[in-house]
C-alpha positions in Angstrom: 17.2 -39.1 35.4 17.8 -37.6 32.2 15.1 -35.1 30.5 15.2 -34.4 27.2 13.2 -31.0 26.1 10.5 -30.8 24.5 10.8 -30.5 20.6 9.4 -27.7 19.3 6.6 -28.0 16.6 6.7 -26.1 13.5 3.4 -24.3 14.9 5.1 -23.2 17.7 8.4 -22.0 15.8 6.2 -19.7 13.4 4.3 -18.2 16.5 7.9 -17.6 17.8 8.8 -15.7 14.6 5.7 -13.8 14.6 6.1 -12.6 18.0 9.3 -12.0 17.0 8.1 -9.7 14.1 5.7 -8.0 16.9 8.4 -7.2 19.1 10.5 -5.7 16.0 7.6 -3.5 14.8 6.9 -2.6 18.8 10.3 -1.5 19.1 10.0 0.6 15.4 6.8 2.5 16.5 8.8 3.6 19.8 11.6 4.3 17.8 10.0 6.6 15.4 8.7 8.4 18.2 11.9 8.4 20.1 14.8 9.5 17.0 17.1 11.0 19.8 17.7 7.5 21.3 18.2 6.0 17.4 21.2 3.9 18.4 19.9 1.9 21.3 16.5 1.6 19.3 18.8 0.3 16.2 20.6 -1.9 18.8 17.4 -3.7 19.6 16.1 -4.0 17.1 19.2 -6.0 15.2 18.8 -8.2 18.6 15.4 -8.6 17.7 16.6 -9.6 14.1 18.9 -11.9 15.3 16.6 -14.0 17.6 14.2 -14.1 14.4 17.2 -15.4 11.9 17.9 -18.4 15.2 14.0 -19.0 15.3 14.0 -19.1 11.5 17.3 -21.6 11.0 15.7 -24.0 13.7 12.6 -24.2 11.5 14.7 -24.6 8.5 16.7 -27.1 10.5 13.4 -29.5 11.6 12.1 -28.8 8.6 14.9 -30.4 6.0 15.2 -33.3 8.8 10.8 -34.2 8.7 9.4 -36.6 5.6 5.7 -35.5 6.9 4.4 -32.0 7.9 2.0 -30.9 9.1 1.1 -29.0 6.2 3.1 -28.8 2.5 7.0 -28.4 2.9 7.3 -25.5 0.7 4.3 -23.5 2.4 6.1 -24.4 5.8 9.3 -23.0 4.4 7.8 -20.1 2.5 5.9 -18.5 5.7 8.5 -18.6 7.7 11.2 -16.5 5.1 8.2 -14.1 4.9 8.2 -13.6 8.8 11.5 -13.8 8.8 11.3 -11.3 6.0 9.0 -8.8 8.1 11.4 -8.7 11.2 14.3 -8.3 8.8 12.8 -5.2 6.6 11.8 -3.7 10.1 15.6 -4.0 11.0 16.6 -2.3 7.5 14.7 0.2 8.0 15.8 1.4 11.6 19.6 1.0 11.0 18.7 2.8 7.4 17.3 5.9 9.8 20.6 5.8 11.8 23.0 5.8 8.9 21.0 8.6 7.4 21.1 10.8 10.9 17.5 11.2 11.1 17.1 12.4 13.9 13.4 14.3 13.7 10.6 12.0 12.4 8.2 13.2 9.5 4.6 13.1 10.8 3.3 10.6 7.9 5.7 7.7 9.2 4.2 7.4 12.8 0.9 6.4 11.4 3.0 3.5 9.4 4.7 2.6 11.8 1.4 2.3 14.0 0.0 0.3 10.7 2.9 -2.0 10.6 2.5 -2.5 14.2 -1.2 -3.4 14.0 -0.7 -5.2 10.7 2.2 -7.8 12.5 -0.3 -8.5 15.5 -3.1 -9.7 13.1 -0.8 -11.5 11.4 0.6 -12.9 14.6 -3.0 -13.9 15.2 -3.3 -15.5 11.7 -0.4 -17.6 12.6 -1.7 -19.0 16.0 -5.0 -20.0 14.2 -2.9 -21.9 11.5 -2.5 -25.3 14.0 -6.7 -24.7 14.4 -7.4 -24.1 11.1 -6.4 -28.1 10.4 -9.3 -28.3 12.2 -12.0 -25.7 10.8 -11.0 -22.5 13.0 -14.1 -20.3 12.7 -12.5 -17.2 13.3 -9.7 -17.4 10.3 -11.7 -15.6 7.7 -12.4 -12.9 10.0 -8.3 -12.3 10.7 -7.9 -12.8 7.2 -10.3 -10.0 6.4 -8.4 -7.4 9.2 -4.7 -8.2 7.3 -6.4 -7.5 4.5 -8.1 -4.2 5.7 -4.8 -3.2 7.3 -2.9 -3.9 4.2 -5.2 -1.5 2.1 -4.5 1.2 4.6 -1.3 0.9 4.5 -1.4 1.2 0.7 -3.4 4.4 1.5 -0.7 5.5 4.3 1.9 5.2 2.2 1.0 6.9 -1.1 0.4 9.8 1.0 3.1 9.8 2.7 5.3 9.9 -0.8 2.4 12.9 -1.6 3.5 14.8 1.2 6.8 14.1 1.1 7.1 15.4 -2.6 5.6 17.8 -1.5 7.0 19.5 1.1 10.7 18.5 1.2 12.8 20.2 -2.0 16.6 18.6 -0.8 16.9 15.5 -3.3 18.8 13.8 -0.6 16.4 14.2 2.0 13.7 12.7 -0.6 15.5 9.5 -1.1 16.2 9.3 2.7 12.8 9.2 3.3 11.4 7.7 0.4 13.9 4.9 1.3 12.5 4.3 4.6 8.6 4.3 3.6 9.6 1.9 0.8 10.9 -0.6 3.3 7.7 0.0 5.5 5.9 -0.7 2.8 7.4 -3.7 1.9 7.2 -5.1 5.7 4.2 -5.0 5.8 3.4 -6.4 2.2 5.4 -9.1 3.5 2.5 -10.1 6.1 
């Protein structure tokens, strides 16, 4: 007897991509912690980027072949580019410190790459309520108000990071290194 496999729901595809986006910012926040090893961190992460971008075209895929969705087409399609987005800047970002031979981490990046980590897992959460929240999740606002919370931080984390930086560091080329590399932080975490 044949068995077909279970189709998977667009629910289950966006948890996948934010899992996905939690593995990527795990494998970051070791990374900054771990320059020396830069290339196999790199290398994991762009496997991690490339089992989002599969996750994302199956989405993409179900979602051009459905009339009716669960919830609006465009909302569908627009959450998933922005996880795909997250696991992508996150992938930037470590080949970025590779090409630029970083190889000693500033001190103001570990605590954003600790925010982006955090700030992915709520947003994993967020994501897993989604399927609930059709049906009056009571814990939603709450998750909403930690992404939000996290999200301020990071705005906090990062203008001090470009303070310090600015600061401290007098090679231009260094500065744009690094400014580089909080920018895309930044952005990855906007993106949640």
């Amino acid at each position: 007897m044949l068995r077909s496999q279970k189709e998977e729901t667009f629910f289950e595809l966006l948890e996948k991509q934010a899992a996905i986006a939690v593995r990527a910012s795990e494998t970051f926040a070791l990374m900054v912690k771990d320059l020396g090893n830069v290339q196999d961190h790199t290398k994991s992460l762009m496997s991690i980027e490339h089992e989002g971008d599969e996750v994302t075209h199956r989405l993409q895929t179900k979602l051009s072949g459905t009339f009716i969705t669960p919830i609006d087409q465009e909302d569908l399609s627009e959450l998933s580019h922005l996880l795909d987005d997250v696991t992508d800047c996150i992938e930037a970002v470590g080949a970025r410190m590779e090409m630029y031979k970083l190889r000693e981490c500033r001190n103001d990046l570990v605590p954003l790459a600790a925010n982006l980590l955090d700030v992915t897992k709520v947003t994993a959460q967020v994501v897993n309520e989604l399927q609930k929240q059709l049906k009056k999740s009571t814990t939603m606002p709450q998750i909403l108000v930690k992404v939000h919370s996290l999200e301020n931080e990071s705005d906090r984390l990062y203008r001090e990071a470009l303070i310090s930086l600015f600061d401290e560091v007098t090679d231009p080329v260094a500065i744009i290194k690094w400014k580089e590399v909080y920018d895309r932080v930044e952005y990855a975490i906007d993106c949640c």
